[in-house]
C-alpha positions, 0 to 999 in steps of 0.5 A: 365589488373590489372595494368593498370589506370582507374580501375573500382571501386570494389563496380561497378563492384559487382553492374554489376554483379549482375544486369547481374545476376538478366538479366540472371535468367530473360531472362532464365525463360522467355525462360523456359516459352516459352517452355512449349506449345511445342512438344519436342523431348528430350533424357532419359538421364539415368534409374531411381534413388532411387528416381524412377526419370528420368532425360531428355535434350530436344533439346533447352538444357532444363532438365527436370524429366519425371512425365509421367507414366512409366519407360523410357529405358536410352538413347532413345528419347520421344516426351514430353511436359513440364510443370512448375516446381511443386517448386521452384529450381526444374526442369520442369516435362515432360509429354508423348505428346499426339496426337492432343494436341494443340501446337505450335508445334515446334519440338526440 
């Protein structure tokens, strides 16, 4: 494909990419945001690190640090709830799901 005519110009295709770069982490925060109100089944991916974080996968694929109290067992499944990231280029927090919270209840 390089050699054929009719290149796109270099400064075009850096402009493409980073418009499709800038849609990307658009789209990706307002799916993130979509998911805080809802009940999520998400797995403890692994013990605690020197740090005493958890890191956990929900099933929309979102990864998030278990802010609850406690020690999850590693490979096991909690119901959690997300929040918003306590900084920026951090991960979401999740939280135990307590019963009668309202939601939107979607089970992931």
């Amino acid at each position: 494909a390089a050699g054929w005519p009719d290149q796109v110009p270099a400064a075009a295709k850096k402009n493409r990419a980073l418009a499709l770069k800038g849609l990307d982490q658009e789209k990706r925060a307002k799916f993130l945001r979509s998911q805080y109100p809802l009940k999520h089944l998400a797995l403890v991916e692994n013990a605690p690190d020197s740090h005493g974080r958890q890191r956990l996968l929900t099933g929309s694929y979102v990864r998030a640090v278990w802010a609850g109290p406690g020690v999850l067992p590693a490979n096991s499944f909690v119901w959690a709830r997300l929040k918003p990231p306590p900084g920026p280029g951090l991960p979401p927090e999740a939280w135990p799901w307590e019963e009668g919270e309202a939601s939107a209840e979607k089970a992931t």
